[in-house]
N, C-alpha and C positions, 0 to 999 in steps of 0.2 A: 284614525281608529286604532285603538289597541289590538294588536298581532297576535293571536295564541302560538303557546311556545310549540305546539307541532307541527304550523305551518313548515309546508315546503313550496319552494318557488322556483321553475325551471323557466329559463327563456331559448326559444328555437329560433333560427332562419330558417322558416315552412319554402318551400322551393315551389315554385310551379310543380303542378299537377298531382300533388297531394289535397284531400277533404281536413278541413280542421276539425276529424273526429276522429276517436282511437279505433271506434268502429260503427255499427251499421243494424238495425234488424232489417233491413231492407235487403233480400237477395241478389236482386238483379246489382244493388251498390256494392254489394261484397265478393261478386264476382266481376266487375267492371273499374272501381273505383282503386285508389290506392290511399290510404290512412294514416294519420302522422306517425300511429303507434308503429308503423314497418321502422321507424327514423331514431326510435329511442326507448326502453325496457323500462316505463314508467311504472311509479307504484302505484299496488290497489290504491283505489279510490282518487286520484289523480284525475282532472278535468283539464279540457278548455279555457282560455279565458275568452270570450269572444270568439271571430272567428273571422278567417279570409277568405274568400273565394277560392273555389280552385285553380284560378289561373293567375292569382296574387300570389305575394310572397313578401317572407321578410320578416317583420317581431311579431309571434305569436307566443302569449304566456300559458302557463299551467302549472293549479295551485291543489292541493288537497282541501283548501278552505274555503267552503262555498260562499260564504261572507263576505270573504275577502273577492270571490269574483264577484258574485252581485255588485259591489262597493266599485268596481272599474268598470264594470256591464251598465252600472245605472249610477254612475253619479259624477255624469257631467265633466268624466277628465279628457285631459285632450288626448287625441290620437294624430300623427303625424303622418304624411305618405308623400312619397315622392311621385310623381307621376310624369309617364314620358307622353307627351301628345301628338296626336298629328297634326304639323301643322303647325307654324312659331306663334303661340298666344298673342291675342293685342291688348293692350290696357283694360279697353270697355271690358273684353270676355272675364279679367281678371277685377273688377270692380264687379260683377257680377255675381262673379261665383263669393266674392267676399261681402255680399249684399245678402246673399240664401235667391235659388231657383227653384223654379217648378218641377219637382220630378214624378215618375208615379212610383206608387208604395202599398202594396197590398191592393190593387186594384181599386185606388182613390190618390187623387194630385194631392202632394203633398211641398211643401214653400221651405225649404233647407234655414237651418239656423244659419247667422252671419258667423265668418269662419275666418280664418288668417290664409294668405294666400302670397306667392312670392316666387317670382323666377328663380331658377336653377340655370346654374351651366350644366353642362352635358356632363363635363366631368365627374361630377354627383353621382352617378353611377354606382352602384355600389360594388357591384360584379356582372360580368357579364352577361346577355339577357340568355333564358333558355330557349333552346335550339326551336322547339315547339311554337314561341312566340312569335308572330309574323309581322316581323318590324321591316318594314322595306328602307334599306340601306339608303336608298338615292333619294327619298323622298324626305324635304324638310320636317324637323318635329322638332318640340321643346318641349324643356322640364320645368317643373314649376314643384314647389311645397306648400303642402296642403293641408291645415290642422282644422280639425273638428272636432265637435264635443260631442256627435252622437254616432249611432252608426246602423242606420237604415243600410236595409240587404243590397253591396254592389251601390254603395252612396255614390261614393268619389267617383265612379265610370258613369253613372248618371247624370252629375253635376257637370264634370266636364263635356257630353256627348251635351247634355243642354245650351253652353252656348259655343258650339258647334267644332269642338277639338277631341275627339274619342279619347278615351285613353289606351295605347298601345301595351303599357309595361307598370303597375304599379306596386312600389314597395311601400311595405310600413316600416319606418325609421324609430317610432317612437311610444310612447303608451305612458303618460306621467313625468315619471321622473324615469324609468327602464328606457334604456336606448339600446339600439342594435349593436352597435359600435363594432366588433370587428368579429362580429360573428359570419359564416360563409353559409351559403346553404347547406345544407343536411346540419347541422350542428347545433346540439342542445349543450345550454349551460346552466348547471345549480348554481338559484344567486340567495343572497342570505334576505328576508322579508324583515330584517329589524332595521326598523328605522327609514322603512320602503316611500321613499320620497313621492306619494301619488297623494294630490290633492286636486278638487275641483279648483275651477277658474273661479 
């Protein structure tokens, strides 16, 4: 898709316990909640692109060009996540989840598109998990990679809790061609949208 020349494109590590929204008409959320906009002095008209759970973390974008989000929100690009499990995966579980499972979705089962799926070492890690997380030390877990091309609400914690590995810690590594790379949490970076390598599969 051709870029307009006033697109701007920031990419964040959203950290545990931030909303991916600048803000809120919801009260009790603007009193409770915490918002990526506390993280970075974005300009008017400045969005979302998508969104991570509160308790995710890792590449979240934001564009001024609604187009340009629609174009990621709905056209089938992948999304990458590392996810930490509990529990060391076994093959079937991982043929599985790269087959599409039953999850529920708006209050009706819904059958996950087939997806790319792929052990991690531990060391994959990106940074260390936040404190809030309740990763029990002693108990076995594994990492796997996880690309999709859609993104039903809390997909990937679905996917994995279906055959039967929760997930403990999930980052997004990736969105297209935009990778995290060596971004830390709290930290936003302006990247340039020409020539923004994101194409459907």
């Amino acid at each position: 898709m051709q870029i307009d020349p006033g697109t701007r494109l920031y990419k964040m590590y959203k950290p545990v316990g931030f909303l991916s929204q600048l803000s809120s008409n919801n009260a009790k959320q603007l009193r409770t909640k915490r918002f990526v906009s506390e993280l970075f002095n974005f300009p008017e008209g400045t969005m979302p692109i998508g969104r991570l759970d509160e308790k995710s973390e890792g590449l979240l974008l934001f564009t001024n060009n609604g187009a340009l989000s629609d174009k990621i929100n709905r056209g089938g690009i992948e999304k990458e996540y590392y996810a930490q499990l509990d529990g060391i995966i076994n093959q079937k579980a991982i043929e599985l989840l790269q087959k599409g499972v039953e999850i529920g979705h708006q209050g009706a089962k819904y059958i996950t598109k087939s997806c790319k799926v792929g052990r991690l070492q531990k060391e994959t890690a990106i940074s260390s998990p936040d404190g809030s997380l309740r990763i029990g030390r002693h108990r076995p877990n594994s990492w796997i990679s996880i690309i999709i091309t859609e993104g039903k609400f809390r997909q990937v914690r679905k996917m994995t809790a279906a055959v039967g590995y929760p997930t403990l810690r999930l980052i997004r590594v990736r969105v297209g061609g935009i990778h995290l790379d060596l971004l830390n949490p709290y930290e936003v970076e302006e990247i340039s949208p020409e020539g923004l390598p994101i194409q459907p599969i």
